[in-house]
N, C-alpha and C positions, 0 to 999 in steps of 0.2 A: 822351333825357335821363334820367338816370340820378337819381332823389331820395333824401335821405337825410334823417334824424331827429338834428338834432343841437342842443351848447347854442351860443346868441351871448348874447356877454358883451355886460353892457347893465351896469353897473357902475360908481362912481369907483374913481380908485388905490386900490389896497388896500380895495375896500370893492365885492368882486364880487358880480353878482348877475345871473341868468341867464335867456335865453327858449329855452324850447326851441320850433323852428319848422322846418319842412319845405321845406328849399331843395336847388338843384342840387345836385348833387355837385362840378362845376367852379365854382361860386361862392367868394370867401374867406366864412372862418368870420364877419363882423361882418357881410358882404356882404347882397345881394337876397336876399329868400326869399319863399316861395309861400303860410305861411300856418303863424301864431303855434299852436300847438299847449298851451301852457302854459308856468310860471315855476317857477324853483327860486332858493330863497336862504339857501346853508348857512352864511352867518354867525348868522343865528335860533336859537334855542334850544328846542325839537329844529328840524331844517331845515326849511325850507315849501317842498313841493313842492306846486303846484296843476297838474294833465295834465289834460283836456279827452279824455277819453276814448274817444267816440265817432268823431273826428276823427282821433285816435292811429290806432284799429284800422281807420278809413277807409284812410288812408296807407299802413297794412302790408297793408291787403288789397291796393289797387293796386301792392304791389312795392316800396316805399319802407323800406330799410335805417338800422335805428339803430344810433349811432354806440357805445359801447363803451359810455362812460359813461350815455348814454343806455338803452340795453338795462337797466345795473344799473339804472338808479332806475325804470325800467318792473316791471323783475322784483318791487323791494321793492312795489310798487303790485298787483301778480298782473297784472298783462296782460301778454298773452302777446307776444312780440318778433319770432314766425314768424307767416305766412299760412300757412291752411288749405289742406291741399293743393287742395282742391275751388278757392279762393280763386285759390292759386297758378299751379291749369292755366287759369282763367277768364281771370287776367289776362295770360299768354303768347300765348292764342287772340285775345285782344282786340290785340293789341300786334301780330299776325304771325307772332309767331316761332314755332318748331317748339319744342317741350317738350324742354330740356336732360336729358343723364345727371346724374343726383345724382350729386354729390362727395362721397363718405363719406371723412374723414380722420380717419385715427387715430391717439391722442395718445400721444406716444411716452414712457415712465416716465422720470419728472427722472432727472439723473443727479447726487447729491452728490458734491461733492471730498472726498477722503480728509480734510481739516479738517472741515469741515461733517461729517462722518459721524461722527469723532469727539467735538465739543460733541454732536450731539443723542445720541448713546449717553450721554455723560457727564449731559445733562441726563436723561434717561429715568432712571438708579442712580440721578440723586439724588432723582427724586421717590419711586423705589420706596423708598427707604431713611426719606425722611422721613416714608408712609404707615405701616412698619414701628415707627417712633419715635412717632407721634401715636397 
Protein backbone atom coordinates (compact mmCIF):
# COMPACT_ATOMS: atom_id res chain seq x y z
CA UNK A 1 0.00 0.00 0.00
CA UNK A 2 1.42 2.89 -1.33
CA UNK A 3 0.44 6.30 1.19
CA UNK A 4 0.38 9.65 0.28
CA UNK A 5 0.02 13.27 1.84
CA UNK A 6 -2.65 15.08 0.25
CA UNK A 7 -5.66 17.85 0.54
CA UNK A 8 -9.58 16.45 0.73
CA UNK A 9 -11.92 19.12 0.15
CA UNK A 10 -14.18 19.37 3.03
CA UNK A 11 -15.78 22.54 1.59
CA UNK A 12 -19.35 24.20 0.34
CA UNK A 13 -19.77 25.28 -3.39
CA UNK A 14 -17.51 27.87 -3.80
CA UNK A 15 -16.53 28.25 -0.32
CA UNK A 16 -13.50 25.48 -0.29
CA UNK A 17 -11.73 24.47 2.46
CA UNK A 18 -9.32 21.68 3.18
CA UNK A 19 -7.86 18.53 5.44
CA UNK A 20 -4.84 17.44 4.70
CA UNK A 21 -4.74 13.57 5.81
CA UNK A 22 -2.80 10.55 4.95
CA UNK A 23 -4.55 8.03 2.80
CA UNK A 24 -3.99 5.32 0.05
CA UNK A 25 -2.83 6.26 -2.95
CA UNK A 26 -5.64 4.17 -4.84
CA UNK A 27 -8.26 5.87 -2.71
CA UNK A 28 -10.36 8.91 -4.50
CA UNK A 29 -9.29 12.25 -3.26
CA UNK A 30 -12.77 12.86 -0.74
CA UNK A 31 -12.42 9.04 -0.09
CA UNK A 32 -11.14 6.80 3.31
CA UNK A 33 -8.06 8.01 4.65
CA UNK A 34 -5.69 6.78 7.62
CA UNK A 35 -5.35 9.91 9.51
CA UNK A 36 -6.32 13.88 9.54
CA UNK A 37 -2.86 15.28 9.52
CA UNK A 38 -4.13 19.09 9.64
CA UNK A 39 -6.51 21.93 7.69
CA UNK A 40 -5.71 24.64 5.28
CA UNK A 41 -8.26 27.54 4.42
CA UNK A 42 -7.04 29.89 1.71
CA UNK A 43 -10.21 31.88 1.55
CA UNK A 44 -8.91 33.68 5.17
CA UNK A 45 -7.00 36.45 5.06
CA UNK A 46 -3.69 35.61 5.12
CA UNK A 47 -4.56 31.60 4.62
CA UNK A 48 -4.68 29.29 7.75
CA UNK A 49 -2.89 26.65 7.48
CA UNK A 50 -2.86 24.43 10.97
CA UNK A 51 -0.15 20.84 10.13
CA UNK A 52 0.20 18.80 13.21
CA UNK A 53 3.81 18.38 12.75
CA UNK A 54 5.03 15.46 14.48
CA UNK A 55 2.44 13.32 12.62
CA UNK A 56 3.51 14.90 9.23
CA UNK A 57 7.24 13.87 9.59
CA UNK A 58 5.87 10.54 11.19
CA UNK A 59 4.32 9.79 7.77
CA UNK A 60 7.49 10.88 5.60
CA UNK A 61 9.58 8.92 7.74
CA UNK A 62 7.54 5.70 7.08
CA UNK A 63 7.58 6.50 3.06
CA UNK A 64 4.52 8.32 2.70
CA UNK A 65 4.78 10.88 -0.39
CA UNK A 66 3.19 14.56 -0.49
CA UNK A 67 1.29 15.48 -3.05
CA UNK A 68 2.52 18.67 -5.15
CA UNK A 69 0.59 21.03 -3.46
CA UNK A 70 0.96 19.62 -0.36
CA UNK A 71 4.93 19.55 -0.46
CA UNK A 72 4.57 23.52 -1.16
CA UNK A 73 2.63 24.46 1.93
CA UNK A 74 5.05 21.94 3.99
CA UNK A 75 8.03 23.76 2.31
CA UNK A 76 6.30 27.43 3.29
CA UNK A 77 6.09 25.74 7.10
CA UNK A 78 10.22 24.56 6.82
CA UNK A 79 9.46 20.83 7.20
CA UNK A 80 11.12 18.99 5.17
CA UNK A 81 9.05 16.87 2.29
CA UNK A 82 12.06 13.85 2.10
CA UNK A 83 12.92 11.17 4.71
CA UNK A 84 16.19 10.98 6.08
CA UNK A 85 18.22 8.70 4.23
CA UNK A 86 19.07 6.86 7.58
CA UNK A 87 14.91 7.00 7.77
CA UNK A 88 14.56 5.98 4.32
CA UNK A 89 17.02 2.67 4.45
CA UNK A 90 15.11 1.89 7.91
CA UNK A 91 11.99 1.83 6.27
CA UNK A 92 12.77 -0.33 3.07
CA UNK A 93 14.47 -2.90 5.73
CA UNK A 94 11.24 -2.84 7.65
CA UNK A 95 9.02 -3.30 4.48
CA UNK A 96 11.31 -6.14 2.77
CA UNK A 97 12.46 -4.79 -0.05
CA UNK A 98 16.04 -4.45 -1.06
CA UNK A 99 17.18 -0.73 -1.09
CA UNK A 100 16.41 0.78 -4.75
CA UNK A 101 19.05 2.71 -7.18
CA UNK A 102 18.44 6.59 -6.73
CA UNK A 103 16.86 8.10 -9.80
CA UNK A 104 18.70 11.31 -10.27
CA UNK A 105 16.77 13.32 -13.13
CA UNK A 106 17.96 16.13 -14.63
CA UNK A 107 16.04 19.22 -15.37
CA UNK A 108 16.38 19.89 -18.89
CA UNK A 109 16.57 24.07 -19.64
CA UNK A 110 13.04 25.51 -20.72
CA UNK A 111 13.01 26.05 -24.14
CA UNK A 112 11.23 29.69 -25.08
CA UNK A 113 9.47 30.11 -28.50
CA UNK A 114 11.01 32.63 -30.74
CA UNK A 115 7.64 35.08 -29.40
CA UNK A 116 8.29 34.43 -25.85
CA UNK A 117 12.03 35.32 -26.36
CA UNK A 118 11.14 38.30 -27.93
CA UNK A 119 8.61 39.98 -25.29
CA UNK A 120 11.01 39.04 -22.39
CA UNK A 121 14.09 40.80 -24.45
CA UNK A 122 11.63 43.66 -25.14
CA UNK A 123 10.65 43.58 -21.47
CA UNK A 124 14.38 43.46 -20.04
CA UNK A 125 15.24 47.27 -22.67
CA UNK A 126 12.38 48.43 -21.11
CA UNK A 127 13.29 48.26 -17.71
CA UNK A 128 17.00 49.04 -18.47
CA UNK A 129 15.72 52.13 -20.23
CA UNK A 130 13.30 53.26 -17.51
CA UNK A 131 16.37 52.56 -14.70
CA UNK A 132 18.41 54.88 -17.14
CA UNK A 133 15.33 57.63 -17.01
CA UNK A 134 14.58 57.54 -13.09
Amino acid sequence: MSVVIRLMRAGAKKRPFFRMVAADSRRQRDGRFLEILGHYNPLSQPYELVVHKDKVETWISKGAQPSEQVASLLRSLGIPTQAAPAARAAATAAAGDKPAKRDVKRAKPRVLSPRKQRARAARKAGKKQAVKAG
